[in-house]
C-alpha positions as CSV (number, residue, x, y, z in Angstrom):
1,X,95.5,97.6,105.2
2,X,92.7,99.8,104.6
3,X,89.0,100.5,105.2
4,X,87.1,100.5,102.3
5,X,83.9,102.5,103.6
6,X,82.6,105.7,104.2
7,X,80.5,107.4,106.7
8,X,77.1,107.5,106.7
9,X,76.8,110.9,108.5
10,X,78.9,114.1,106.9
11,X,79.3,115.4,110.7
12,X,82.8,116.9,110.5
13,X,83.5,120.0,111.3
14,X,83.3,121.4,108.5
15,X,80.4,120.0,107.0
16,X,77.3,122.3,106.6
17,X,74.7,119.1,106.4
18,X,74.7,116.3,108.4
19,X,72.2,114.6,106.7
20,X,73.9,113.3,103.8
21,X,76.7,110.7,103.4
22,X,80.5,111.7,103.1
23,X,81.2,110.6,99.5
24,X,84.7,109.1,100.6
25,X,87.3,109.7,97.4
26,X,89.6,110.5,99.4
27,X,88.7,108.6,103.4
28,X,88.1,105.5,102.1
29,X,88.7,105.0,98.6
30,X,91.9,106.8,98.5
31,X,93.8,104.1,100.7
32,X,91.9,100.9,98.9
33,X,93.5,102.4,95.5
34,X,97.1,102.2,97.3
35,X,96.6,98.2,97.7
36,X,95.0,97.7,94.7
37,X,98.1,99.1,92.8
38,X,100.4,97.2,95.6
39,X,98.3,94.4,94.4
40,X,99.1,94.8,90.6
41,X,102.4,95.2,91.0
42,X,103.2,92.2,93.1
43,X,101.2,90.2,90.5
44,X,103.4,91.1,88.0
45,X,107.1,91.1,89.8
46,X,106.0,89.0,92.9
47,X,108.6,88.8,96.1
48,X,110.1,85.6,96.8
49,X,108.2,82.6,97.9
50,X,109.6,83.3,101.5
51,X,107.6,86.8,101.6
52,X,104.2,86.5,102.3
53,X,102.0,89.7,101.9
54,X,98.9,90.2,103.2
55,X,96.1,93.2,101.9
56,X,93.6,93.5,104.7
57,X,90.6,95.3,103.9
58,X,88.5,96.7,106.3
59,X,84.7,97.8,106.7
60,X,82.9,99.4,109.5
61,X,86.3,101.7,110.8
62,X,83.7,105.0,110.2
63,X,80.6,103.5,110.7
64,X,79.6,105.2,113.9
65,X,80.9,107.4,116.2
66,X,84.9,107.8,117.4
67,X,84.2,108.2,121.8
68,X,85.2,104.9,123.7
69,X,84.7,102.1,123.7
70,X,84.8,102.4,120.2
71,X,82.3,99.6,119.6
72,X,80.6,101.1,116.6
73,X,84.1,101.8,114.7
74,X,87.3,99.8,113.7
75,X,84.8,96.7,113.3
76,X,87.1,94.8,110.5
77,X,90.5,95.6,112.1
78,X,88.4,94.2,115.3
79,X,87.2,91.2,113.9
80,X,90.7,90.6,112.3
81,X,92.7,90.9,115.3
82,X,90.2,88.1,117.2
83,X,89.9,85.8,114.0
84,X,94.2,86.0,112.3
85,X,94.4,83.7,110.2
86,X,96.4,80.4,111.2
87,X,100.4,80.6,109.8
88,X,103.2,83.0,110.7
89,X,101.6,86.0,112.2
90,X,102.4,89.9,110.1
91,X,105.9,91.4,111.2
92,X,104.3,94.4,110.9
93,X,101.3,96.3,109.1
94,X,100.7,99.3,107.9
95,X,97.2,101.4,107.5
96,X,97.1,103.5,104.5
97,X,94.1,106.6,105.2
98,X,93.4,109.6,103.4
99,X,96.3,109.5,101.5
100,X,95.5,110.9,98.3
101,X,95.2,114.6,99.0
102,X,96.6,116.9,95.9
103,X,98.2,118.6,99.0
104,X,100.3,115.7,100.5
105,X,101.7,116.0,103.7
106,X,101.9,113.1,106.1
107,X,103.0,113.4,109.2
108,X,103.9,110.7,111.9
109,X,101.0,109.4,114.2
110,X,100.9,109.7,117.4
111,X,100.0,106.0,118.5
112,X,102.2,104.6,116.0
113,X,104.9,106.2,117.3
114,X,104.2,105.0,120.8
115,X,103.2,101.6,119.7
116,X,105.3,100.8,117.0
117,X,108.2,103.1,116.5
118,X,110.7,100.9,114.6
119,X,108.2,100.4,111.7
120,X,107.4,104.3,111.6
121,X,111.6,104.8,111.2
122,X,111.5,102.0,108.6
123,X,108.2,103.6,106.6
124,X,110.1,106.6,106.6
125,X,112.9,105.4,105.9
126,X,111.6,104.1,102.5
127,X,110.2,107.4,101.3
128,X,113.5,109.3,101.9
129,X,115.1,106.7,100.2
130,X,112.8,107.3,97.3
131,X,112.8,111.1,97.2
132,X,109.7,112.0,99.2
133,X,111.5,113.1,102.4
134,X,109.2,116.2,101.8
135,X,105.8,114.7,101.6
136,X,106.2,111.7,104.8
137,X,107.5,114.7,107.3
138,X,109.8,113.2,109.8
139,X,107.8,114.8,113.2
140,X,104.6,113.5,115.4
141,X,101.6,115.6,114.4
142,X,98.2,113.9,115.4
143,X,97.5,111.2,117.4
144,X,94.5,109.1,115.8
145,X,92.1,106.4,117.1
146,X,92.1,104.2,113.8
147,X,92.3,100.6,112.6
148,X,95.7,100.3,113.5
149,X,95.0,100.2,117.4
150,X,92.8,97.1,117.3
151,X,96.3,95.6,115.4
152,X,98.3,96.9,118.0
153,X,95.9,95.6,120.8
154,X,96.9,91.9,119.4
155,X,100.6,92.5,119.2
156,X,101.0,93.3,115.4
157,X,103.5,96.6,115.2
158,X,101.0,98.5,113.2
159,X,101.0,102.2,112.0
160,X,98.6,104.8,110.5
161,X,99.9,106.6,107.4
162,X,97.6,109.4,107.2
163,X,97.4,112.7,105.9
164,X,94.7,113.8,108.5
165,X,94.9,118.0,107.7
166,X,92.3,117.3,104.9
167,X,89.8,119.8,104.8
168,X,87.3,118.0,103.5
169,X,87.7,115.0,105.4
170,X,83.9,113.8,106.8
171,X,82.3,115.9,105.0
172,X,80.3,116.1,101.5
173,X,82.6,117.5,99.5
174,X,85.5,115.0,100.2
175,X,85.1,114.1,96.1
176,X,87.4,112.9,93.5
177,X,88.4,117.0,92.5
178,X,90.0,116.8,95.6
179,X,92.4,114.2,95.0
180,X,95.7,113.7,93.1
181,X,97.1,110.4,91.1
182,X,100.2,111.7,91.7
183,X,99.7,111.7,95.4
184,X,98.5,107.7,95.3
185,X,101.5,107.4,93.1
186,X,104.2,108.4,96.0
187,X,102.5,106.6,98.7
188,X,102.3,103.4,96.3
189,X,105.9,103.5,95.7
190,X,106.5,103.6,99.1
191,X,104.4,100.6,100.1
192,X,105.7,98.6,97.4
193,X,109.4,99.9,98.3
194,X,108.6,98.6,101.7
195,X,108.0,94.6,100.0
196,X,111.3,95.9,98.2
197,X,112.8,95.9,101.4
198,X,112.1,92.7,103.3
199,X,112.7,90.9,99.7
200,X,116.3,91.5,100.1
């Protein structure tokens, strides 16, 4: 999954005007690009009949502001988790956020590693196996309020894969300059290797 919009406010810490909207290449668009490509590539090899993928999409996780309850945030992860879908409910899921930084580091979240460790060892699993041991750091860093907890509130094992030590994150200047292909390129591969791995 991933949230497709952007804040309305630029009111992160390092924003100089509050006034204007964050343009969201990076928190926003940057995971939406990730399932798109997931998306494409599935079309074209698909896994077997048995497999079923879902790509959630989610609006309102930055509409307001992040202090609890959280009732003006997370809305679409909300909404999922109390409207699924009848059939077999997801093993797992996995948020893609702010994962497109030409500086790529992503570390392991702090409620995904309390809620759902197994599928953090499997996610990181997959991006040893595929040579980016370096980029998906094997440690806890931040510990984030995001879509994934509504998931988890439900009983779905889902993570946040997020590179959150991006300086322009809620602010103006988080633009498509800031952003790699090559970056979207890793973290596709390694959602893709993780259809790869239930295929077999």
């Amino acid at each position: 999954l991933a949230h497709w919009d952007t804040r309305p406010r630029a009111d992160g810490p390092r924003s100089t005007d509050s006034s204007v909207a964050v343009t969201g290449a990076n928190d926003g668009a940057s995971g939406v690009a990730v399932l798109l490509g997931v998306a494409d590539v599935l079309q074209r090899a698909p896994p077997p009949p048995s497999l079923g993928v879902d790509l959630l999409f989610t609006d309102g996780e930055d509409y307001g502001d992040f202090v609890e309850p959280y009732a003006d945030v997370l809305i679409g992860a909300r909404h999922y988790a109390a409207n699924q879908p009848p059939g077999p409910k997801p093993v797992y899921a996995v948020l893609f956020d702010l994962v497109a930084d030409k500086d790529l580091q992503i570390y392991q979240e702090g409620n995904s590693v309390t809620g759902a460790p197994e599928v953090v060892s499997i996610v990181w699993e997959v991006a040893r196996d595929l040579g980016y041991g370096r980029t998906f750091v094997d440690t806890p860093r931040h510990t984030l309020t995001d879509d994934h907890i509504e998931l988890q509130k439900v009983g779905i094992r889902a993570i946040d894969v997020v590179d959150f030590d991006y300086p322009a994150h809620h602010t103006p200047f988080d633009t498509i300059d800031k952003v790699s292909g090559e970056s979207l390129q890793i973290v596709g591969e390694v959602a893709v290797g993780l259809v790869r791995r239930e295929s077999r």
